[in-house]
N, C-alpha and C positions, 0 to 999 in steps of 0.2 A: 473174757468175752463181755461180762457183765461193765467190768467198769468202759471197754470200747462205746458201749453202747448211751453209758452215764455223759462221760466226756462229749459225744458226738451230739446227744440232744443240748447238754449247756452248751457248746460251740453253736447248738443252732438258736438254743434264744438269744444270747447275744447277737450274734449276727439278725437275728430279726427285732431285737431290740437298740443296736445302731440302724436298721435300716429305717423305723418307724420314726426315727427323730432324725434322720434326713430326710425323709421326706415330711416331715413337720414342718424342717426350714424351707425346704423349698415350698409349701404353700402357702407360709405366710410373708415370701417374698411376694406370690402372685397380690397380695392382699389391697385393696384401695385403702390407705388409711385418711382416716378424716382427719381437715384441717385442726386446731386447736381451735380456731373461733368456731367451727361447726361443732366439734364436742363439747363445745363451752355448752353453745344453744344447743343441739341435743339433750344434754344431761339437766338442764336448766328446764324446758320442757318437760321430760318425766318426772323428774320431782314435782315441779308444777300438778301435774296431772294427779300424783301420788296422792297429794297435798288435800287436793282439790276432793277426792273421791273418797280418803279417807274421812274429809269434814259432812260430806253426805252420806258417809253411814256412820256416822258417830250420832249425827243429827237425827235421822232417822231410826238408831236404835233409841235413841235418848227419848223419841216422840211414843216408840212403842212400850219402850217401858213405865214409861207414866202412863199411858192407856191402858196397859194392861193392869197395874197398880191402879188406878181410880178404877178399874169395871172389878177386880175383884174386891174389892174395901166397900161394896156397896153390902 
């Protein structure tokens, strides 16, 4: 009785683990994929942005840590 029962639940992961990567495939048929020139600009844009915000707080820590070093060296 014990192993019926062992057998019947791996029969059901499996089958629920084929069923979850069919329907993987089928939703990323439904999927709009972007052109290459739009992922080009996309991916070109967040770096950009990345770039951009990381030099704003590099800059801005850099202004706080010499503040804070000159006010406590007083």
């Amino acid at each position: 009785m014990a192993d019926n029962v062992k057998v019947s639940k791996l029969a059901k992961a499996r089958k629920g683990f084929v069923k979850f990567f069919r329907e993987v495939r089928l939703e990323l048929k439904k999927v709009i994929w972007l052109s290459r020139n739009q992922l080009i600009k996309n991916t070109a844009t967040v770096i950009g942005f990345c770039l951009f915000f990381g030099i704003i707080i590099w800059v801005v820590d850099a202004g706080l840590s010499k503040l804070i070093e000159v006010t406590l060296m007083r």
